[in-house]
C-alpha beads as a LAMMPS data file, in Angstrom:
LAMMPS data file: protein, C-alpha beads

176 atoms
175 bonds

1 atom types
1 bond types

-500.0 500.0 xlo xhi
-500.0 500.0 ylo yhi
-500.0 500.0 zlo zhi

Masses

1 110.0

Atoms # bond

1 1 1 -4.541 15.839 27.746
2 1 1 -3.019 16.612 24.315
3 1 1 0.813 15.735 26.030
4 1 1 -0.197 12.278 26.050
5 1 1 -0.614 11.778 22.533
6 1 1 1.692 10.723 20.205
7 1 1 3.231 14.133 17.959
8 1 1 5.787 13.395 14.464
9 1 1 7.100 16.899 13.710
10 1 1 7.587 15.934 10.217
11 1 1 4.429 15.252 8.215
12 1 1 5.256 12.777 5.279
13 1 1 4.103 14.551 2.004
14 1 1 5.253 12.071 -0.786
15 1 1 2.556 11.628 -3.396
16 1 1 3.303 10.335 -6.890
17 1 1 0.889 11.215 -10.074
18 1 1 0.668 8.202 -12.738
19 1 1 -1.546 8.972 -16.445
20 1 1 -4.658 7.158 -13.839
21 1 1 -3.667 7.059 -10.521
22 1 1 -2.406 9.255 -7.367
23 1 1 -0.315 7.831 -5.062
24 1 1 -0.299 9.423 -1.542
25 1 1 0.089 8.888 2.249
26 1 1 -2.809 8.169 4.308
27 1 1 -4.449 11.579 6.001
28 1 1 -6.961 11.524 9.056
29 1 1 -9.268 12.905 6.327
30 1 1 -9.117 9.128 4.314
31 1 1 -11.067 7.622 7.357
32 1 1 -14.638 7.722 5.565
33 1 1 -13.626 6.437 2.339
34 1 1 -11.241 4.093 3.056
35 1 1 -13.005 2.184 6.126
36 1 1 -16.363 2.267 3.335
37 1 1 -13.983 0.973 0.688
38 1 1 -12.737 -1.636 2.767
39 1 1 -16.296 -2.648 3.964
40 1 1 -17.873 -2.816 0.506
41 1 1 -14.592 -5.101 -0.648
42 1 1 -14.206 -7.518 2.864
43 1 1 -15.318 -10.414 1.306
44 1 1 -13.208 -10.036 -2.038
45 1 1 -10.082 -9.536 -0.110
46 1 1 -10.651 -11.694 2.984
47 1 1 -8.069 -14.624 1.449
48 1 1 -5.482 -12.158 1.410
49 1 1 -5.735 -10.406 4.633
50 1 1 -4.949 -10.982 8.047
51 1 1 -8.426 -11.395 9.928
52 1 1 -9.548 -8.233 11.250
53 1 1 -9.658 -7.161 14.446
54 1 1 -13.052 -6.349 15.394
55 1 1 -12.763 -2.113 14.930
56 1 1 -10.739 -2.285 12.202
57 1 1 -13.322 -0.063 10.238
58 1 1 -13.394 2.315 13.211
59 1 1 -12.099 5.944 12.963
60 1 1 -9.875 5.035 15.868
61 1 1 -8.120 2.328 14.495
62 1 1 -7.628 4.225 11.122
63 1 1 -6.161 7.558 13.173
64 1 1 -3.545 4.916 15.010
65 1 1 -3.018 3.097 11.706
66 1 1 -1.797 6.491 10.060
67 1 1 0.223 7.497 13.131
68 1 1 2.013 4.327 13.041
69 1 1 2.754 4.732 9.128
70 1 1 4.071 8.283 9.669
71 1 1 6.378 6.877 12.639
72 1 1 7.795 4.153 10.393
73 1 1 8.082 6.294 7.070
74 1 1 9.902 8.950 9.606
75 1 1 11.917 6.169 10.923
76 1 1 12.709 5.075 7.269
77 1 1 10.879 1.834 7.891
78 1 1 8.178 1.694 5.682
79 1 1 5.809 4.011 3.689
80 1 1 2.214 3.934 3.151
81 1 1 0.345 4.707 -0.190
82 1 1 -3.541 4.980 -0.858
83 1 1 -4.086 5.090 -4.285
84 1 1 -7.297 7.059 -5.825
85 1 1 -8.228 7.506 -9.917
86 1 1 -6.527 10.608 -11.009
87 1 1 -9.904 11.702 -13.222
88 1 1 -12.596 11.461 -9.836
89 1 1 -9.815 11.667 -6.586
90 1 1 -11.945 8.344 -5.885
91 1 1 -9.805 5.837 -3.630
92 1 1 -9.632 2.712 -4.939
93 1 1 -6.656 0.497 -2.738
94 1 1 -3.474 0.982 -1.175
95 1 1 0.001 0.032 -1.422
96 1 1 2.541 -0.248 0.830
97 1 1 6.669 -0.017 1.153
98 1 1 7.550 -2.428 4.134
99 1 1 10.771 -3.998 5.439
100 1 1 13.205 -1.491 4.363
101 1 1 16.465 -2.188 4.802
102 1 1 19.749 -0.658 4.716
103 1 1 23.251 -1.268 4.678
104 1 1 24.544 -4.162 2.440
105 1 1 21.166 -5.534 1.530
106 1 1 19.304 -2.308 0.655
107 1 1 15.874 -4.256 0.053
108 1 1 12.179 -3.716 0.752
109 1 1 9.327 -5.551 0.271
110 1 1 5.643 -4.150 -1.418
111 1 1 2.427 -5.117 -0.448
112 1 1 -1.040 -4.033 -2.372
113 1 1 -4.604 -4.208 -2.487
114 1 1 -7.030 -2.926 -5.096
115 1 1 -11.026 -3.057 -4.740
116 1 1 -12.736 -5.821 -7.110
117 1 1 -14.430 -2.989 -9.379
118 1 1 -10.675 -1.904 -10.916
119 1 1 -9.226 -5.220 -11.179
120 1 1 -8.201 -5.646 -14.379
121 1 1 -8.228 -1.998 -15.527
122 1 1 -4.179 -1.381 -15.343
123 1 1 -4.198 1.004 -12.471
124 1 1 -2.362 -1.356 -9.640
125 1 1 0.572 -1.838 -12.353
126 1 1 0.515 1.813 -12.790
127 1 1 1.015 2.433 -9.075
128 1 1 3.244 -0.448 -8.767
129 1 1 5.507 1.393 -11.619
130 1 1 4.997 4.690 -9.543
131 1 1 5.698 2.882 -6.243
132 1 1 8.999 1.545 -8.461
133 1 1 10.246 5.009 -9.272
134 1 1 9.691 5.872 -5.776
135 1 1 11.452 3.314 -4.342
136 1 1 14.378 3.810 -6.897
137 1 1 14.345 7.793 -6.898
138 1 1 14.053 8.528 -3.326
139 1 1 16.739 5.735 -2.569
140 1 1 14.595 3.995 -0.306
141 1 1 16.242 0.610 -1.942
142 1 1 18.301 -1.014 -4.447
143 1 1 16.321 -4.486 -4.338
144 1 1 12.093 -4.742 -4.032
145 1 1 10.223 -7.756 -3.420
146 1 1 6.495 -7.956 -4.529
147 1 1 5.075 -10.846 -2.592
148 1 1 1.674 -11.785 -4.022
149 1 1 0.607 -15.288 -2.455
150 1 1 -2.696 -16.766 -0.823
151 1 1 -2.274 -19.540 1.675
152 1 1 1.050 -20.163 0.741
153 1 1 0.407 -20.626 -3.087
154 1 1 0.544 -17.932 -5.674
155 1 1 -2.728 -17.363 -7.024
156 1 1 -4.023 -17.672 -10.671
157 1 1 -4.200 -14.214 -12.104
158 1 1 -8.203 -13.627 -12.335
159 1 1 -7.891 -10.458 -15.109
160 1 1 -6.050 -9.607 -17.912
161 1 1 -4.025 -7.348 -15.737
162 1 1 -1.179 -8.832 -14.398
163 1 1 0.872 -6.628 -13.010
164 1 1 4.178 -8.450 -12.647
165 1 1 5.350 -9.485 -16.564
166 1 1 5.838 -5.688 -17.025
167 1 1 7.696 -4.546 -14.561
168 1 1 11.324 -5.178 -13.504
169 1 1 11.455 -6.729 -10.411
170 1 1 13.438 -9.433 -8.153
171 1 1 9.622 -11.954 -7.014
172 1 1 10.061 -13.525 -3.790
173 1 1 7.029 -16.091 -3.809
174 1 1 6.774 -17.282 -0.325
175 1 1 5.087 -20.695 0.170
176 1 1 4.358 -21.100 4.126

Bonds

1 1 1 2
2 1 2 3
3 1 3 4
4 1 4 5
5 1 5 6
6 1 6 7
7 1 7 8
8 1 8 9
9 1 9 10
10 1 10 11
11 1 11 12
12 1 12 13
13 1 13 14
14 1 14 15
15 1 15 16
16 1 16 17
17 1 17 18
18 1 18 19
19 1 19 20
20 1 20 21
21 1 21 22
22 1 22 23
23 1 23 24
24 1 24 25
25 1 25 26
26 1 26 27
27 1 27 28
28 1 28 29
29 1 29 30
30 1 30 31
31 1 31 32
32 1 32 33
33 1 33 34
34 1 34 35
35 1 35 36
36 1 36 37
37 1 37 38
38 1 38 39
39 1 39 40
40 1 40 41
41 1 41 42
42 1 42 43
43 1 43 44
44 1 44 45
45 1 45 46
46 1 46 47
47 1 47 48
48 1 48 49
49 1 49 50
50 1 50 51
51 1 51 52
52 1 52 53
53 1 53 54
54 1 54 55
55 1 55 56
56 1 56 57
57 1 57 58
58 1 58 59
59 1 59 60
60 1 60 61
61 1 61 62
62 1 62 63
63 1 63 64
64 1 64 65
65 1 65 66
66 1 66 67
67 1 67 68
68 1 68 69
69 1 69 70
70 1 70 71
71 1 71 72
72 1 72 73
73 1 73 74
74 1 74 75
75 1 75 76
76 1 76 77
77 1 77 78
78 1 78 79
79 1 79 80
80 1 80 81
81 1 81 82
82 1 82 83
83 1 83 84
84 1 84 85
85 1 85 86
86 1 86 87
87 1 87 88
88 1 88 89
89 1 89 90
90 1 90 91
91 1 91 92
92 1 92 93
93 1 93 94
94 1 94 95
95 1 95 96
96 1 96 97
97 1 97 98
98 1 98 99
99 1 99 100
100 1 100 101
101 1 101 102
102 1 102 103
103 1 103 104
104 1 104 105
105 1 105 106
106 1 106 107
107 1 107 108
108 1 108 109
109 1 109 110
110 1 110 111
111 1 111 112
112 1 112 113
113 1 113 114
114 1 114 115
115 1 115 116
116 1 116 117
117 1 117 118
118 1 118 119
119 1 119 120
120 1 120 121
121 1 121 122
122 1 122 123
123 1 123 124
124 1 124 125
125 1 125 126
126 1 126 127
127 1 127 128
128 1 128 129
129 1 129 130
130 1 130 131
131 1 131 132
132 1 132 133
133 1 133 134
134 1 134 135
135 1 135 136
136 1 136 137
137 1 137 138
138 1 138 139
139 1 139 140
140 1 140 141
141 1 141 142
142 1 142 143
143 1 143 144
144 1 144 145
145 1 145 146
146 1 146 147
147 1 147 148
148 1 148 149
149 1 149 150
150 1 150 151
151 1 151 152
152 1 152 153
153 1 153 154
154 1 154 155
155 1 155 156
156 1 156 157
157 1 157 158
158 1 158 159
159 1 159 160
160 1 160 161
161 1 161 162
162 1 162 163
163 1 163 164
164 1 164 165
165 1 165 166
166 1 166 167
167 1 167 168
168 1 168 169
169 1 169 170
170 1 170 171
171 1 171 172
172 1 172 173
173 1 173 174
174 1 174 175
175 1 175 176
């Protein structure tokens, strides 16, 4: 019953190469590593994230998770990054391009995680640099928001790598 599923024409191929990082879109082939990734790190990142459905790890979830990111980066919505070490291919997080808008306000917002073994090692400001040029080269926006906050209060930096004092960019904290 192939009809009934859901076909984009257009695969999204963007990937962006940083001195340590790679930046591309998610692939079917990401399930293993990224659902093991996100298993090994569910406690560290559990004050950040929404809570997780229960097959959230599952290969299913993951194949409709990528489908939807292909439909909204096709749509010009919002585009999807997993980031892996440039010297091993290793994935290490992801970052994502959300809420772009056009029009007047050309904005967007960005939204990251990176597993607790490469915090403080530079790599998320590297990708949020390469997400930057991105953003800025491909046109996807004029204005980016980086909204970093846990329960509705920006957290303490925990490593000597924070990534926002170096880069150019408009910070929305949100306090809800």
């Amino acid at each position: 019953m192939s009809f009934l599923t859901t076909y984009y024409p257009k695969k999204i191929t963007f990937e962006r190469k940083g001195e340590n990082v790679i930046l591309r879109p998610p692939d079917y082939k990401d399930w293993k590593s990224w659902s093991s990734l996100k298993e090994k790190n569910k406690r560290y990142l559990k004050p950040w994230e929404p809570t997780w459905p229960p097959n959230e790890l599952e290969r299913s979830s993951f194949v409709k998770r990528v489908r939807y990111f292909e439909k909204l980066a096709l749509d010009d919505n919002a585009y999807s990054f997993l980031i892996f070490e440039k010297n091993n291919n290793n994935l290490i997080g992801e970052i994502n391009i959300n809420n772009v808008q056009r029009g007047v306000v050309q904005s967007c917002s960005i939204g990251y995680w990176i597993c607790e073994t490469k915090m403080g090692k530079g790599l998320m400001s590297e990708s949020i640099k390469l997400i930057k040029e991105f953003i800025f080269d491909e046109s996807v926006s004029s204005r980016c928001f980086l909204r970093y906050f846990m329960n509705g209060v920006p957290p303490v930096p925990r490593t000597t790598d924070p990534p926002l004092p170096n880069l150019v960019f408009l910070v929305l904290w949100l306090c809800m």
